[in-house]
PDB file with one MODEL, atoms N, CA, C and O in Angstrom:
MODEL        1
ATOM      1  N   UNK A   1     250.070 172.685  84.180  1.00  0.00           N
ATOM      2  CA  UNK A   1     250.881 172.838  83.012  1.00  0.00           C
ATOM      3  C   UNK A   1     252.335 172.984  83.450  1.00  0.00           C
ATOM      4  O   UNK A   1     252.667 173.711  84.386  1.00  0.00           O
ATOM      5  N   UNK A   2     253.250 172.199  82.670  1.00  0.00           N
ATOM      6  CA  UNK A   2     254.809 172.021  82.795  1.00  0.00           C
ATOM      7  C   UNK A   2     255.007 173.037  82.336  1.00  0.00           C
ATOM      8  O   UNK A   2     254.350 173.352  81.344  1.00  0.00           O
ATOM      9  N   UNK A   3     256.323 174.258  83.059  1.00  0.00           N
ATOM     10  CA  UNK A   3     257.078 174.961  82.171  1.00  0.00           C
ATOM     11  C   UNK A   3     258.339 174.580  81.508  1.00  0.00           C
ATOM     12  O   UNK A   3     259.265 173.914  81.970  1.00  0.00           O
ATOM     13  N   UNK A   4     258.262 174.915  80.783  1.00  0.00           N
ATOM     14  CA  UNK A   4     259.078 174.719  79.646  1.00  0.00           C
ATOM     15  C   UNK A   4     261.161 174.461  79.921  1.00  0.00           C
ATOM     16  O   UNK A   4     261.449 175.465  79.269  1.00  0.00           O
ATOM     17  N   UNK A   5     262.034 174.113  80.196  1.00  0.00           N
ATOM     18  CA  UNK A   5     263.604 174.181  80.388  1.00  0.00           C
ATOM     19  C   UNK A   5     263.566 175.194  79.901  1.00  0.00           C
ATOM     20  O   UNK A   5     263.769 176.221  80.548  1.00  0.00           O
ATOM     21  N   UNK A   6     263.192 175.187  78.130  1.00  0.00           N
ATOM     22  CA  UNK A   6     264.159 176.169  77.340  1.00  0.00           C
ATOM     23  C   UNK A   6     262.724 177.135  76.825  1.00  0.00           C
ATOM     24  O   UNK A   6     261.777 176.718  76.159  1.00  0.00           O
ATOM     25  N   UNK A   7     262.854 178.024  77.174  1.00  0.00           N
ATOM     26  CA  UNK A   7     261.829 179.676  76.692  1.00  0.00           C
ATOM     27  C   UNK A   7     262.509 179.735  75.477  1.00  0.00           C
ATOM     28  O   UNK A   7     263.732 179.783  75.338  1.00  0.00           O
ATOM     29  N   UNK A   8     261.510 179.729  74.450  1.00  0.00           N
ATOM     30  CA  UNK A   8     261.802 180.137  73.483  1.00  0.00           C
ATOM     31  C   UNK A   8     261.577 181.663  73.264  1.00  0.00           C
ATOM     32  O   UNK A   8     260.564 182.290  73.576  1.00  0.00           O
ATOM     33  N   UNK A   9     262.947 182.250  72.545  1.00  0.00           N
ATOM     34  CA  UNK A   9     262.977 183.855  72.839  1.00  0.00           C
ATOM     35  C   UNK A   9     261.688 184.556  71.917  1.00  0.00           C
ATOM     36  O   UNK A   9     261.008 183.782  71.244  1.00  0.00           O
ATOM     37  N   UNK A  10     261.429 185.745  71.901  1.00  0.00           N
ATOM     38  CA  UNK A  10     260.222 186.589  71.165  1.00  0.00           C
ATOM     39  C   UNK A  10     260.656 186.289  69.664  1.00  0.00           C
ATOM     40  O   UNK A  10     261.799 185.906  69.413  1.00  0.00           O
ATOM     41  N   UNK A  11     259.605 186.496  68.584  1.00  0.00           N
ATOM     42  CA  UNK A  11     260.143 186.347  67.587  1.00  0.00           C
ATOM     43  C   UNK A  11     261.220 187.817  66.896  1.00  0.00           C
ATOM     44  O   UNK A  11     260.965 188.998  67.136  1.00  0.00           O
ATOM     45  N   UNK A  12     261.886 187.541  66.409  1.00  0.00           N
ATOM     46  CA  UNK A  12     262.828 189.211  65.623  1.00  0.00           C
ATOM     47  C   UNK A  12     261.717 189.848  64.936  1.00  0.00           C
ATOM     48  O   UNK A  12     260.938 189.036  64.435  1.00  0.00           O
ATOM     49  N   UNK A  13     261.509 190.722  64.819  1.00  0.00           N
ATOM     50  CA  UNK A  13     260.757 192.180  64.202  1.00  0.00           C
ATOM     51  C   UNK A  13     261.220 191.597  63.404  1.00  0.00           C
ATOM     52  O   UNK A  13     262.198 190.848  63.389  1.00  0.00           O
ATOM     53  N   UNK A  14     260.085 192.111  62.194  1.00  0.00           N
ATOM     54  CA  UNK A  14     260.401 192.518  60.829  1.00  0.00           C
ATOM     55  C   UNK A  14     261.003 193.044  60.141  1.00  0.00           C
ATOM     56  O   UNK A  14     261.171 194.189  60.561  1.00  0.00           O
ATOM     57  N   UNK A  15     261.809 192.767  58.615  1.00  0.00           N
ATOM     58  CA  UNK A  15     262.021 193.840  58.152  1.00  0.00           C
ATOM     59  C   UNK A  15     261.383 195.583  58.259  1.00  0.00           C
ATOM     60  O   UNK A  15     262.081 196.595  58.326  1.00  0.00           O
ATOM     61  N   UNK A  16     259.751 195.501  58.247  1.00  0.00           N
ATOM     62  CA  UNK A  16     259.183 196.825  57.401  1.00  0.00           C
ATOM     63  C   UNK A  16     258.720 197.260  59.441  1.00  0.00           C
ATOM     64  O   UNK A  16     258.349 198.359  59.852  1.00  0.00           O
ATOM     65  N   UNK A  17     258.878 196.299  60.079  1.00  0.00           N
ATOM     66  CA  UNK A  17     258.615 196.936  61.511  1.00  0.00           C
ATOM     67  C   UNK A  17     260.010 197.737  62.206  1.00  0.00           C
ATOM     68  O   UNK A  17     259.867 198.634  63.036  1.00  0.00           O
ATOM     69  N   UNK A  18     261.239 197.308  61.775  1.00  0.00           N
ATOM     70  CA  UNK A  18     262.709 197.873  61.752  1.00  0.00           C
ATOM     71  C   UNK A  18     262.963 199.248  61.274  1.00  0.00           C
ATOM     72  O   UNK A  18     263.609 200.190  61.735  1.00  0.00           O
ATOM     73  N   UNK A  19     262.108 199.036  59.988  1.00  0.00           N
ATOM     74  CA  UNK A  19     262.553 200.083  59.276  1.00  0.00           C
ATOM     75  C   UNK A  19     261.336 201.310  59.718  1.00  0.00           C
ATOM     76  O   UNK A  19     261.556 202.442  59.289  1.00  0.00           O
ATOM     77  N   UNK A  20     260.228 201.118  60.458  1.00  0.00           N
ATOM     78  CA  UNK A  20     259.246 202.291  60.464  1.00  0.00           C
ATOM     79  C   UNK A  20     259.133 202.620  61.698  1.00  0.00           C
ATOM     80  O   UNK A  20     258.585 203.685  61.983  1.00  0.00           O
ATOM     81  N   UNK A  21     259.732 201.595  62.890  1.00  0.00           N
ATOM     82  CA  UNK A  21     259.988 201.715  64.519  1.00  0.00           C
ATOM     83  C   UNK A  21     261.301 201.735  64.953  1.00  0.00           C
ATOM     84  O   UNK A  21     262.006 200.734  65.076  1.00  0.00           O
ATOM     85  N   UNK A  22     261.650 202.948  65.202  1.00  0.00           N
ATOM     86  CA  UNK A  22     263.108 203.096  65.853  1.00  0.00           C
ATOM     87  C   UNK A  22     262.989 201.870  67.400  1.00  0.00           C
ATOM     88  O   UNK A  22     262.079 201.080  67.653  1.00  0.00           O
ATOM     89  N   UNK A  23     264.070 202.096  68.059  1.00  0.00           N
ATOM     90  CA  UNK A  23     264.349 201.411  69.531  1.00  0.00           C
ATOM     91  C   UNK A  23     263.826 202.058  70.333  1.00  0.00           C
ATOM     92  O   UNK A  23     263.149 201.684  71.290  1.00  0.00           O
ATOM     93  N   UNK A  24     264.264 203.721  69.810  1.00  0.00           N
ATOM     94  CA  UNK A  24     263.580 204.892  70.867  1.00  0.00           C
ATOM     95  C   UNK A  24     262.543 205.040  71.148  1.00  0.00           C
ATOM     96  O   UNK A  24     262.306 205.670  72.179  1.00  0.00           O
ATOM     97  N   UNK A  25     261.262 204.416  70.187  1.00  0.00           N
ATOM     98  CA  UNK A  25     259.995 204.654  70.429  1.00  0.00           C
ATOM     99  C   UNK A  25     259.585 203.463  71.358  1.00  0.00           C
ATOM    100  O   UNK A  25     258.426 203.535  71.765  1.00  0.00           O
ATOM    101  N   UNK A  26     260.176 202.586  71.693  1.00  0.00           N
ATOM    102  CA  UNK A  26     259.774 201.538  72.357  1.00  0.00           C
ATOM    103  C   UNK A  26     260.166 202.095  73.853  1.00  0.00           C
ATOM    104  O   UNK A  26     259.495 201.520  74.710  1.00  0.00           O
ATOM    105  N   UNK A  27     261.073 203.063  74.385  1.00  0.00           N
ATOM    106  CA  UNK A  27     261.256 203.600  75.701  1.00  0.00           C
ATOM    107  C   UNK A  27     260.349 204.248  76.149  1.00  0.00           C
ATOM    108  O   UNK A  27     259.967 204.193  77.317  1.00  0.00           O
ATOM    109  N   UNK A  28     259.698 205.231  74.914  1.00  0.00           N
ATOM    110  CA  UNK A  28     258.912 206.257  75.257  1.00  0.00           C
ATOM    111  C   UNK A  28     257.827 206.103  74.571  1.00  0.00           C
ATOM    112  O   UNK A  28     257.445 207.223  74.234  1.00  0.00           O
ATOM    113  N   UNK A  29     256.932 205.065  74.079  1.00  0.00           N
ATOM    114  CA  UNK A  29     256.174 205.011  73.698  1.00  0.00           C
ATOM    115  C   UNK A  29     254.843 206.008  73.562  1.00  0.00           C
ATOM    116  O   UNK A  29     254.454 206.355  72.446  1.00  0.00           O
ATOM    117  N   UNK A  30     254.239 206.398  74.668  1.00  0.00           N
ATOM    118  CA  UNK A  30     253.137 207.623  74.568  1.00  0.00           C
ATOM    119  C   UNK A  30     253.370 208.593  74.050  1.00  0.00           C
ATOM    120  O   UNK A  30     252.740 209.199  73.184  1.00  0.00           O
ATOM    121  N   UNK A  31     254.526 208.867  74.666  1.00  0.00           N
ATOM    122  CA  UNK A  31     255.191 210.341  73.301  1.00  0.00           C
ATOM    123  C   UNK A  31     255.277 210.401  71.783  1.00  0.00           C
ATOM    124  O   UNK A  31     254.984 211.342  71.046  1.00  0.00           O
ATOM    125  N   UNK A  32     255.768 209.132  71.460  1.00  0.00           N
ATOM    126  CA  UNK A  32     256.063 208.911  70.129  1.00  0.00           C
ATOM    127  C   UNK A  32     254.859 208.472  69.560  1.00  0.00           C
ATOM    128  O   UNK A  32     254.810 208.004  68.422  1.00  0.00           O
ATOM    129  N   UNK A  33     254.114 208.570  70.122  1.00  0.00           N
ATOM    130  CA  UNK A  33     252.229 208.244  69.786  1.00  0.00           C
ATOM    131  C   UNK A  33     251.687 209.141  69.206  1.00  0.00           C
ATOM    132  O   UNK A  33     251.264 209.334  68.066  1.00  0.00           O
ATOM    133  N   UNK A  34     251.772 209.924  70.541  1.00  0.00           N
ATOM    134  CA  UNK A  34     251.572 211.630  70.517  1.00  0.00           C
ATOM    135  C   UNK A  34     251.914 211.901  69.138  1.00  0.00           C
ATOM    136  O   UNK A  34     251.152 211.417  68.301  1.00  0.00           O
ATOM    137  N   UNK A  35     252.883 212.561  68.736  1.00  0.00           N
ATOM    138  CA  UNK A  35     254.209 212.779  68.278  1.00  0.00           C
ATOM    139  C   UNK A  35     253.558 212.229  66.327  1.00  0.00           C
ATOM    140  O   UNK A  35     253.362 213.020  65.404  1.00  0.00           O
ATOM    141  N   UNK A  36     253.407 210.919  66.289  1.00  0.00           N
ATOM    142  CA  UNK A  36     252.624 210.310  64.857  1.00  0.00           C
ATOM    143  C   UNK A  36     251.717 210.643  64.662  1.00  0.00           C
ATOM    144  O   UNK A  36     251.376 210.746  63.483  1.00  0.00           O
ATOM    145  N   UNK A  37     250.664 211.058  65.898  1.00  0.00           N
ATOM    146  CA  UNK A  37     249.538 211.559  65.469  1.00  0.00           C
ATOM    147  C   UNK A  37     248.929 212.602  65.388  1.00  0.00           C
ATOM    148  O   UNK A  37     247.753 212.813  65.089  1.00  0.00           O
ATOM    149  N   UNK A  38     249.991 213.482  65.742  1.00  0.00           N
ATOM    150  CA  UNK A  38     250.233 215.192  65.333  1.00  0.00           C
ATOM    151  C   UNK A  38     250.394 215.218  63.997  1.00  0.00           C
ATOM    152  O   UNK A  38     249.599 215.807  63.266  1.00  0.00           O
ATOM    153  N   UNK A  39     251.774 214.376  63.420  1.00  0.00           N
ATOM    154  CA  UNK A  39     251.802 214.473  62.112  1.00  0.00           C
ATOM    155  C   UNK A  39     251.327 214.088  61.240  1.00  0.00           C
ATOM    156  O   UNK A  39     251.503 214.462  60.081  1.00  0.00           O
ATOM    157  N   UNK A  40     250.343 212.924  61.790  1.00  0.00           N
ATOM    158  CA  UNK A  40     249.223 211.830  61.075  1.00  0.00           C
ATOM    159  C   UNK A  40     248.163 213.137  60.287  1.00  0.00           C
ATOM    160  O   UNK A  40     247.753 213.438  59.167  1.00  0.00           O
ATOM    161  N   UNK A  41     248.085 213.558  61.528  1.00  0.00           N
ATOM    162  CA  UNK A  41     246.827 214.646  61.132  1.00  0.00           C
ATOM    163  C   UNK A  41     247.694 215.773  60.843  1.00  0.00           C
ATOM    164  O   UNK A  41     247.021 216.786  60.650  1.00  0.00           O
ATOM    165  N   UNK A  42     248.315 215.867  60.794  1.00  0.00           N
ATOM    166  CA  UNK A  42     249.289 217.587  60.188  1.00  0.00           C
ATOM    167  C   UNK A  42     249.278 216.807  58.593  1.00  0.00           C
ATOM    168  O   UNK A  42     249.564 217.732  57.833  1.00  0.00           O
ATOM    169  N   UNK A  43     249.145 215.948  58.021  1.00  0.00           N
ATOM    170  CA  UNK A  43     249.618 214.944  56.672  1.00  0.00           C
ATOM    171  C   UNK A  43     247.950 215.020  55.828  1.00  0.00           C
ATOM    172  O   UNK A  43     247.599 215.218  54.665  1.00  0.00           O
ATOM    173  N   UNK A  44     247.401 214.813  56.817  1.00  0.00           N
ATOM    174  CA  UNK A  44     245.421 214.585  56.704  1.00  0.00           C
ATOM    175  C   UNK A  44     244.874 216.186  56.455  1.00  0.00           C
ATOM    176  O   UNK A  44     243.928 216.455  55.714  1.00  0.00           O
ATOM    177  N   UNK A  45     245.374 216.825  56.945  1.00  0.00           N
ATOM    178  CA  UNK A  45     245.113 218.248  56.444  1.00  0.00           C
ATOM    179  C   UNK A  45     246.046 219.073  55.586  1.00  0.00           C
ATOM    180  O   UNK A  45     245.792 220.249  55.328  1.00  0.00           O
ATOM    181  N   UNK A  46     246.878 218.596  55.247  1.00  0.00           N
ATOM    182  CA  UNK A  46     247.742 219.083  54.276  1.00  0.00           C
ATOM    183  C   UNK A  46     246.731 218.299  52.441  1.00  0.00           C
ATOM    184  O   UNK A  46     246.346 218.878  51.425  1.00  0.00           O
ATOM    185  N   UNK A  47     246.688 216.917  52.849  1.00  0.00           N
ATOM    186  CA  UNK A  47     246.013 216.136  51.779  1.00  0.00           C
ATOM    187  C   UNK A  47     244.786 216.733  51.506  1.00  0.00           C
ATOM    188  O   UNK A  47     244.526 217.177  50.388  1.00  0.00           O
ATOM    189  N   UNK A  48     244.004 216.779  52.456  1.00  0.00           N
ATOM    190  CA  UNK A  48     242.790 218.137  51.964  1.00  0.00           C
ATOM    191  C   UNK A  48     242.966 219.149  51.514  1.00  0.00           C
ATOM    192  O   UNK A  48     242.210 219.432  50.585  1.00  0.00           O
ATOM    193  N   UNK A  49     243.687 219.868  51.791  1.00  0.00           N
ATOM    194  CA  UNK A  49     243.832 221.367  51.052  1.00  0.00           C
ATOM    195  C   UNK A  49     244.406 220.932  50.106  1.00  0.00           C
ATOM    196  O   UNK A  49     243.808 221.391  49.133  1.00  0.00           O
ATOM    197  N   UNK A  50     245.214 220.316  49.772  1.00  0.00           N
ATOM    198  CA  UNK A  50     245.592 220.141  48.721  1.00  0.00           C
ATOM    199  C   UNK A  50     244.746 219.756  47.350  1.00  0.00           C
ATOM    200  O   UNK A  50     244.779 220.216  46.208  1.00  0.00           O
ATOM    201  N   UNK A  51     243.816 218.490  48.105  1.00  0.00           N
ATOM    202  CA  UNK A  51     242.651 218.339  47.188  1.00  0.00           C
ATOM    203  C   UNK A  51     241.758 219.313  46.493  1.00  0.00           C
ATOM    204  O   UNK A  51     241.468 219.330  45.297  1.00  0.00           O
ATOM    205  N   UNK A  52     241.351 220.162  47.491  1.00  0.00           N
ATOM    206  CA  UNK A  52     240.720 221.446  47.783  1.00  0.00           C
ATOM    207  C   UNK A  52     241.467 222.515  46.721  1.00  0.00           C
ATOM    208  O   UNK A  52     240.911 223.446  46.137  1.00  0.00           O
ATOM    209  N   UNK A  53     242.360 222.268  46.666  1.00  0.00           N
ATOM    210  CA  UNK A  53     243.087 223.567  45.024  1.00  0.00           C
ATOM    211  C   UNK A  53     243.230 222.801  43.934  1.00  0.00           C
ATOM    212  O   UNK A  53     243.671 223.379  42.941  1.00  0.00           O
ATOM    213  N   UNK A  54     242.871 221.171  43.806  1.00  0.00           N
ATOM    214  CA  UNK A  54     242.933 220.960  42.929  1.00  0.00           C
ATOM    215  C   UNK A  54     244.099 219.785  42.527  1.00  0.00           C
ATOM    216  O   UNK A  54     243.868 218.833  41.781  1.00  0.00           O
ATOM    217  N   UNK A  55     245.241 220.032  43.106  1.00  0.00           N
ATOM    218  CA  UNK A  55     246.154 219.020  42.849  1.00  0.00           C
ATOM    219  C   UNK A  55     246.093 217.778  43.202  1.00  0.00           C
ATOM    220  O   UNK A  55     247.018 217.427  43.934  1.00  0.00           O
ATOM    221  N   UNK A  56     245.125 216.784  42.869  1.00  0.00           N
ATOM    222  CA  UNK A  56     245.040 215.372  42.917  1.00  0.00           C
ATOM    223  C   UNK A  56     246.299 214.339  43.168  1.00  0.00           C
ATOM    224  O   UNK A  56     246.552 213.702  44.191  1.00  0.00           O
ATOM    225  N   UNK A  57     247.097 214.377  41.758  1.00  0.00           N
ATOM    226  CA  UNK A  57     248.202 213.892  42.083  1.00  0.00           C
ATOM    227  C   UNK A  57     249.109 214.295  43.654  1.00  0.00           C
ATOM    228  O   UNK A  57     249.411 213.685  44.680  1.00  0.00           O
ATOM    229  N   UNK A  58     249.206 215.008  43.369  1.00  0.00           N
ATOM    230  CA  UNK A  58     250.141 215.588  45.113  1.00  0.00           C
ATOM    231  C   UNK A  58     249.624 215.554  46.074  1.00  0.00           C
ATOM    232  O   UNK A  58     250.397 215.340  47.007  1.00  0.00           O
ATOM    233  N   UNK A  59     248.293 215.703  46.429  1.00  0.00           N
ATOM    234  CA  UNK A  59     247.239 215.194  47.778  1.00  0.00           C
ATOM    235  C   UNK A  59     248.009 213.774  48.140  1.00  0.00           C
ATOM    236  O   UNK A  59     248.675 213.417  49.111  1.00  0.00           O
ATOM    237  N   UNK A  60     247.691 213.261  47.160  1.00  0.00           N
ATOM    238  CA  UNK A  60     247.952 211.357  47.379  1.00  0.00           C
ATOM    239  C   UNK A  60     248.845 211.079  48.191  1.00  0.00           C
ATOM    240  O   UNK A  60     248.761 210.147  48.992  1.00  0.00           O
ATOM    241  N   UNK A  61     249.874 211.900  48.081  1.00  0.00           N
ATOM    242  CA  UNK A  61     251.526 211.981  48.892  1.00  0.00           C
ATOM    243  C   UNK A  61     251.508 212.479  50.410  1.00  0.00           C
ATOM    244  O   UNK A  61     252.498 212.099  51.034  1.00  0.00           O
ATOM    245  N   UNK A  62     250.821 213.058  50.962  1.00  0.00           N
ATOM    246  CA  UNK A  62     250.725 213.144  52.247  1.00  0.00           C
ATOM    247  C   UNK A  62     249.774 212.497  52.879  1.00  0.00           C
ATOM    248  O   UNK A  62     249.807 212.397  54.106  1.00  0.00           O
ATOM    249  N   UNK A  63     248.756 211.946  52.112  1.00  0.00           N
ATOM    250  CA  UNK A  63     247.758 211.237  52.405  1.00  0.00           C
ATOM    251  C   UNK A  63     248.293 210.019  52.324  1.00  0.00           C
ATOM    252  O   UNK A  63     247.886 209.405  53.311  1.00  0.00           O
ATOM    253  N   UNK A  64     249.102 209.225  51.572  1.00  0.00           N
ATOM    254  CA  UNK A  64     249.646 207.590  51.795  1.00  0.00           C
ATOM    255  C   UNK A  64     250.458 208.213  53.053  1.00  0.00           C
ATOM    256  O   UNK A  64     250.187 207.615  54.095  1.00  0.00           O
ATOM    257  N   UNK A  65     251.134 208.983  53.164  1.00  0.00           N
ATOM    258  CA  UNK A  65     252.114 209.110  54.751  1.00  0.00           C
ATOM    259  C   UNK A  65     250.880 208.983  55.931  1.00  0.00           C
ATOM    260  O   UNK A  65     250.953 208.176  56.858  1.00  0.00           O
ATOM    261  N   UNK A  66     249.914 209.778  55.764  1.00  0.00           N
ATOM    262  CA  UNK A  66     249.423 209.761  56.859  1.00  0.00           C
ATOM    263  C   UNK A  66     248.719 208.363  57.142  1.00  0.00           C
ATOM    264  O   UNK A  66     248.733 207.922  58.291  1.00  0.00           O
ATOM    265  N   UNK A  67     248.162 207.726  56.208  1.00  0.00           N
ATOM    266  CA  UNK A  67     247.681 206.285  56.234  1.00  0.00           C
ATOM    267  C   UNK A  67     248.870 205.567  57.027  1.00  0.00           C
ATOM    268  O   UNK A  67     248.556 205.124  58.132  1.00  0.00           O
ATOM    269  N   UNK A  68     250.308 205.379  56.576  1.00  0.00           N
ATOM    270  CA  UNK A  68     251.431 204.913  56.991  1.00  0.00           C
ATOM    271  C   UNK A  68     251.889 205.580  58.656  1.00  0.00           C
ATOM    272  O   UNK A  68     252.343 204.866  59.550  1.00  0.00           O
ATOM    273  N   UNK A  69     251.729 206.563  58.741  1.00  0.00           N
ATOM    274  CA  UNK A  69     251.779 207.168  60.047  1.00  0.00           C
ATOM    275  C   UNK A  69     250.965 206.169  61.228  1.00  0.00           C
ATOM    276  O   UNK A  69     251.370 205.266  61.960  1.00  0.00           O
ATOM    277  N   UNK A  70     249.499 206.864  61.003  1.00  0.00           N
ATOM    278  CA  UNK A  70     248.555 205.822  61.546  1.00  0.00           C
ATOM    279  C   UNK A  70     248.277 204.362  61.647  1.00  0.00           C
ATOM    280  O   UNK A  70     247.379 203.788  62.263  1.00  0.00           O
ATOM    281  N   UNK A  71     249.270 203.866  60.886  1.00  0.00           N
ATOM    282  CA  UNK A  71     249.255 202.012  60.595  1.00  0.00           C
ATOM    283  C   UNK A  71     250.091 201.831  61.986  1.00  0.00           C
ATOM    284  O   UNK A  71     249.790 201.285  63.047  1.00  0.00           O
ATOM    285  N   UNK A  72     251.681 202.752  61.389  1.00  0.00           N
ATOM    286  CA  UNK A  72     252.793 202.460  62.464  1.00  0.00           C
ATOM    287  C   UNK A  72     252.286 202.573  63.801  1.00  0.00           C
ATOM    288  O   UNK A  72     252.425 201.711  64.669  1.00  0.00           O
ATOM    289  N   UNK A  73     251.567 203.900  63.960  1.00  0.00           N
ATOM    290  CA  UNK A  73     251.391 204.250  65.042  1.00  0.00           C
ATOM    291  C   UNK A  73     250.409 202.655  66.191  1.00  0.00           C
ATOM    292  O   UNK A  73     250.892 201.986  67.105  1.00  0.00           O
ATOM    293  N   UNK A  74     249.002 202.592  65.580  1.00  0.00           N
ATOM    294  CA  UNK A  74     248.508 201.267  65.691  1.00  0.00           C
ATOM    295  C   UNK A  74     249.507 200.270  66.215  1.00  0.00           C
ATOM    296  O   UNK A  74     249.495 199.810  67.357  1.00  0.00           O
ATOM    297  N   UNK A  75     250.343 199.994  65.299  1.00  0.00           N
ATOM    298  CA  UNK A  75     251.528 199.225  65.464  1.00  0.00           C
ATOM    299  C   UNK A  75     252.114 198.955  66.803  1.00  0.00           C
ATOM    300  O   UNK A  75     252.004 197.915  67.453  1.00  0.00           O
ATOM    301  N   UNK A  76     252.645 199.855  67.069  1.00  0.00           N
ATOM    302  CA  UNK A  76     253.340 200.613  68.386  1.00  0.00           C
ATOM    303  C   UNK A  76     252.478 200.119  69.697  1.00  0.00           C
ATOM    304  O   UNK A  76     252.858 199.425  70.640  1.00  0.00           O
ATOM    305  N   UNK A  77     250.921 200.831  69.389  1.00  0.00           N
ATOM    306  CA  UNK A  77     249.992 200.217  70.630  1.00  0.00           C
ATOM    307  C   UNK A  77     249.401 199.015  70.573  1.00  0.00           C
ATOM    308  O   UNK A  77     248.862 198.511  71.559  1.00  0.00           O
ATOM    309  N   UNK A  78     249.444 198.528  69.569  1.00  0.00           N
ATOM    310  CA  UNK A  78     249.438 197.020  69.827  1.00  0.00           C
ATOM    311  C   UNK A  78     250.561 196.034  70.324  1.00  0.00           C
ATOM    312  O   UNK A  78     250.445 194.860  70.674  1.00  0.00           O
ATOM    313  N   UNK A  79     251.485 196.695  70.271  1.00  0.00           N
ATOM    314  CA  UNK A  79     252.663 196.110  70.545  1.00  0.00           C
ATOM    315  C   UNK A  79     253.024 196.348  72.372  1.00  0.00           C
ATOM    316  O   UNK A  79     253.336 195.410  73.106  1.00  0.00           O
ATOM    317  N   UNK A  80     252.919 197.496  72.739  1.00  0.00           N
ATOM    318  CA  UNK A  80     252.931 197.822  73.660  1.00  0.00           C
ATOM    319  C   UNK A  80     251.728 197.396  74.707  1.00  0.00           C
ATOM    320  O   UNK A  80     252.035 196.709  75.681  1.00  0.00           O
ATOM    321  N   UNK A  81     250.598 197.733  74.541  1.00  0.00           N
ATOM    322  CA  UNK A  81     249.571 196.987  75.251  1.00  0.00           C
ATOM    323  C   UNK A  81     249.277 195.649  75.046  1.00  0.00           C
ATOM    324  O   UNK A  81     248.335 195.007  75.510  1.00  0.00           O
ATOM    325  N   UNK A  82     250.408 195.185  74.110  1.00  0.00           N
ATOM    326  CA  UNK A  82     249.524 193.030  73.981  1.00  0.00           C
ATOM    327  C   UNK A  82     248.773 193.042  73.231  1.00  0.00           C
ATOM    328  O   UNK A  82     248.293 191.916  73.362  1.00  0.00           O
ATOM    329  N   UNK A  83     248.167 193.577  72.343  1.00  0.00           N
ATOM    330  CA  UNK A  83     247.229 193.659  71.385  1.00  0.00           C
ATOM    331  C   UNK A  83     245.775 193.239  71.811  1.00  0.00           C
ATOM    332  O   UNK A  83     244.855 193.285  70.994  1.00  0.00           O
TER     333      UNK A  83
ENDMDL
END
């Protein structure tokens, strides 16, 4: 197989990958892993108790973060290990 003259560069991130992945997490990746999935689950047990007294509506709200936490996070190690 011929290589190529011209490498075509990586494609640009996304809008919604810009806006939910700083630069910084790409230096330090394991930390900032760490770090989402402390709060992933600090978000996952807040949404339970919350359920747990009753407030339905307001559970929902730390529980879509933590869904969103855990997406990004995914994100991150797929990105980092090659998927």
């Amino acid at each position: 197989m011929v290589a190529s003259a011209h490498p075509t560069p990586p494609p640009a991130p996304s809008w919604l990958e810009r806006f939910l992945i700083r630069r910084r997490e790409y230096r330090h990746p394991h930390a900032w892993l760490a770090f989402r999935m402390i709060a992933g689950a600090w978000n996952v047990i807040l949404g339970i108790l919350l359920l747990a007294y009753g407030y339905y509506g307001l559970a929902l709200i730390p529980l879509a973060g933590s869904a969103l936490i855990f997406w990004t996070a995914s994100w991150i190690w797929i990105k980092v290990h090659g998927g």
